[in-house]
N, C-alpha and C positions, 0 to 999 in steps of 0.2 A: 823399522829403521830405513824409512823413504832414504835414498838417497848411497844406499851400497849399492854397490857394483855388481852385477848377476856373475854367478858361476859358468865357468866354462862349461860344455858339454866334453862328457864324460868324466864329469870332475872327479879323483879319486878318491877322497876322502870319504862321499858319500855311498860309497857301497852299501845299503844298506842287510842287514842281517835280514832271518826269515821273518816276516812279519806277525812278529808274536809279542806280546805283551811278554815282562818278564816273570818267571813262572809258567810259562807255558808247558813245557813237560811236565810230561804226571806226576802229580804232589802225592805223598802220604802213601806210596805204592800202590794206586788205584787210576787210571785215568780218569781226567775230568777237563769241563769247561777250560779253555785259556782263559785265564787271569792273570791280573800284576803279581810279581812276586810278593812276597808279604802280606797277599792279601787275608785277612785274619778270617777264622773259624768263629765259632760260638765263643763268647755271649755275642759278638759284632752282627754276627749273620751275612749275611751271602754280601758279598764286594758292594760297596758303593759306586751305583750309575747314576749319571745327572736322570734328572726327570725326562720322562719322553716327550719331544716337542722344544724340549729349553734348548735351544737354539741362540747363540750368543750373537747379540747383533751387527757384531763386526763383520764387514764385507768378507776380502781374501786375505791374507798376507798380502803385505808389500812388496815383495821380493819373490822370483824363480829361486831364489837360493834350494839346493838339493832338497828332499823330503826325507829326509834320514828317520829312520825307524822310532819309534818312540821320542815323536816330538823334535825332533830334530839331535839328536845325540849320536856325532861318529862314533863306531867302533874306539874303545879308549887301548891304552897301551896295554900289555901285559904284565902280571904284577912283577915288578922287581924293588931291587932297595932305592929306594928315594933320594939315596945321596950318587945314583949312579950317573955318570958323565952322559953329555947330550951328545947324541951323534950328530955331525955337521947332514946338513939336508938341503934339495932345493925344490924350488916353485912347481907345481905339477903341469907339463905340460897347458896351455894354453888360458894359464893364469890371467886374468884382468890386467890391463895395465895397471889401473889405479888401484888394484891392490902390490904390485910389485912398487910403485912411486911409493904408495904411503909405507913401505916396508924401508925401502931406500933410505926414505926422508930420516925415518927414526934411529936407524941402524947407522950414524955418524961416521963412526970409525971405521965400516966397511968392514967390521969382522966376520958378518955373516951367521953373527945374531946379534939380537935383544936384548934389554934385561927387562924389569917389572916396569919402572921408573920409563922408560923409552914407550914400552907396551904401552901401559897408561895414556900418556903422553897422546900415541897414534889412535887408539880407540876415540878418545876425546875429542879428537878432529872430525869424528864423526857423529858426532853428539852423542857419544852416550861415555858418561861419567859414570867411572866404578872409583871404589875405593883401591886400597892395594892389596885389601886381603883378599875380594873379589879378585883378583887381576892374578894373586898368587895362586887359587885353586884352579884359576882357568889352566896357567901355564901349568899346575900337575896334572891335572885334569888330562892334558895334552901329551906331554913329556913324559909322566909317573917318573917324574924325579921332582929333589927340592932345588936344582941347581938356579932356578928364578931367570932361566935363560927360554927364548925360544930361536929357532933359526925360520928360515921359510915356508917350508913343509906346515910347522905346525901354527903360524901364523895364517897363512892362509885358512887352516881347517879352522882355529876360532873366528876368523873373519864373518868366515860364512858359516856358522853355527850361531853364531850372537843373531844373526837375520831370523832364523827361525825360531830361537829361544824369547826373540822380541814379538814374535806373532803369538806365540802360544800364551806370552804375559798377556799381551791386550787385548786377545781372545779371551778369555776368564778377567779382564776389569773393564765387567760388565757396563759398569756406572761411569768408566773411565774418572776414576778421581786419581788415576795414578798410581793407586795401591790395590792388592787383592786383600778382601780379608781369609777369615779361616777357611771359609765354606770354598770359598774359590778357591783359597792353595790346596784345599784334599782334591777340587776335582781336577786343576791343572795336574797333581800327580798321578791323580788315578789317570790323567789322560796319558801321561810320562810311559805308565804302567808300574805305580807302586803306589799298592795301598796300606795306607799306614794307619794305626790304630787312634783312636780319638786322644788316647794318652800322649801318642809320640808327637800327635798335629797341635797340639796345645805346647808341646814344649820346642817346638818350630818356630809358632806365631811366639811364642816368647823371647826367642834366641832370636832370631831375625827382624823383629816390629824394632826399630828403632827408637821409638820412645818406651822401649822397656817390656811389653806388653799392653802400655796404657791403651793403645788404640785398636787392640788386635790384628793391624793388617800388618802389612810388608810391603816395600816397594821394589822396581824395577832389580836396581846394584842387589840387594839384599837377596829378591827372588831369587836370581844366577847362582849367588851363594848355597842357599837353602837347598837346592835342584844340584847342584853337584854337590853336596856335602850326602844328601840322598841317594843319588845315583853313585858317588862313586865310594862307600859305604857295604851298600847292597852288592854294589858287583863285588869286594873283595871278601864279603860273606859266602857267597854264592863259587867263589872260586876253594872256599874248604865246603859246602853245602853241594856235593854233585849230584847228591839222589835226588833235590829240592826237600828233604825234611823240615825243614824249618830249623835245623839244628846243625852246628860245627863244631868240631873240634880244633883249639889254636893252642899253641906254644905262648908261652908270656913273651918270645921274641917277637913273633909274628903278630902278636896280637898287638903292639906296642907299634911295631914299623905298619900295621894296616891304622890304627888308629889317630897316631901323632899327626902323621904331615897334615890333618882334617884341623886338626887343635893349634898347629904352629902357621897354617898360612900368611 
C-alpha cells in the first residue's frame, strides 16, 4: 500500500505482545516447541513450515508501518457484547497529518466518528477497495462492538494495520496474480500463527474464493476477511480455552454473541 503515510514513532497501537506465535504456552499439560494455536496433532503431524530456502521474492514492505506481533495484528478489544456503545476516542499523539485530513474529510458532520459507508469511502482513496462486509469486520475487529461506528483511535490503528496486512498478502502471491491460492493462504496463516487443518483450509478457500470455489484462491478484500474471521474466532476460543487444551466450554448465550457478529458483518 505505496503511498500511506508512515507511523508516528511510538505509535500506540502497536505495542506489540511477547513474540510468540498463538499457542505458545504449553499445550496438553506438557511443554513444548511454540507453535500457532490450532496447530493440529496426528493424523496432520508436526505444524506446517514453508520449505527451507522458499524465500518469497518480494523485496520489503512498503511501509515503516509498526511490526505488530503476528503479521501485523494490534492487540484487539476485550470480549464484550457486540451491541455495546463506542466510547468517544482521539488521534494518538503525533498522528500523520494525512491520516487526521483523510479522517476529517470523511467524518462530515464533525461528530467525531464514522460510519461503514464514510470508512469505505476513506480507505478507497487510497486504493484499496473493500467491500462492506470486509469494512464491517474491520470496525469489530477494532471496536468489538456491532455499532458500525469508528471514531479516531480506532481509525488510525486500521490505517496502519491495512499497511501490514497488504505486505503479508503480497508476500505469499508469489506469482503476483493478485490472488493467493490454497497453499499460500495456509502459509500466510501459519505465518499469522494459526494452523489450521487441511479440512478447515478447504472450507476457507471456499467461503472466500469468490467465484465459489471454482478457482481456489482468494483475493486481497476477501483475504482481510478470511484473516480476521480466523483471528478473531480463535482469540474468543482461547478466551474460554485458558489451559490451551484445544477444548472449551460455552453457554448457548455466549457461544451465539462470540459467533454471530462473524455471520452478520
Amino acid at each position: 500500500m505505496s503511498g500511506y503515510p508512515h507511523p508516528p514513532s511510538g505509535y500506540g497501537y502497536g505495542v506489540p505482545p511477547p513474540p510468540q506465535p498463538y499457542g505458545a504456552s504449553p499445550q496438553y499439560g506438557a511443554p513444548a516447541p511454540a507453535q500457532p494455536y490450532g496447530a493440529p496433532s496426528a493424523p496432520y503431524g508436526a505444524p506446517y513450515a514453508p520449505p527451507a530456502g522458499d524465500k518469497p521474492p518480494k523485496d520489503k514492505p512498503h511501509s515503516s508501518a509498526p511490526a505488530y506481533a503476528h503479521g501485523g495484528y494490534p492487540p484487539s478489544a476485550s470480549y464484550g457484547s457486540p451491541l455495546a456503545s463506542l466510547v468517544p476516542s482521539a488521534f494518538p499523539p503525533g498522528t500523520d497529518p494525512n491520516v487526521l485530513a483523510c479522517f476529517q474529510l470523511a467524518d462530515q458532520d464533525g461528530s467525531g466518528f464514522i460510519d461503514d459507508k464514510e470508512l469505505q469511502r476513506a480507505l478507497s482513496s487510497y486504493n484499496q477497495s473493500f467491500s462492506l462486509r470486509t469494512v464491517h469486520l474491520l470496525m469489530y475487529h477494532f471496536t468489538n462492538t456491532n455499532t458500525r461506528k469508528i471514531g479516531p483511535k480506532e481509525f488510525t490503528s486500521v490505517f496502519y494495520s491495512l499497511q501490514n496486512w497488504r505486505a503479508i498478502f503480497e508476500r505469499f502471491d508469489r506469482d503476483r496474480s493478485g490472488k493467493i491460492d490454497s497453499n499460500e493462504l495456509r502459509e500466510a496463516l501459519y505465518s499469522l500463527g494459526f494452523a489450521v487443518s487441511p479440512v478447515v483450509l478447504d472450507l476457507l478457500v471456499s467461503k472466500f474464493d469468490k467465484s465459489g470455489g471454482k478457482n481456489r484462491a482468494i483475493e486481497y478484500d476477501n483475504f482481510i476477511e478470511c484473516c480476521l474471521t480466523v483471528k478473531g474466532l480463535t482469540e474468543k476460543f482461547k478466551e474460554k480455552d485458558s489451559s490451551y487444551s484445544g477444548s472449551a466450554t460455552f453457554t448457548y448465550e455466549v457461544f451465539m454473541l462470540t459467533v454471530l457478529p462473524f455471520l452478520i458483518a
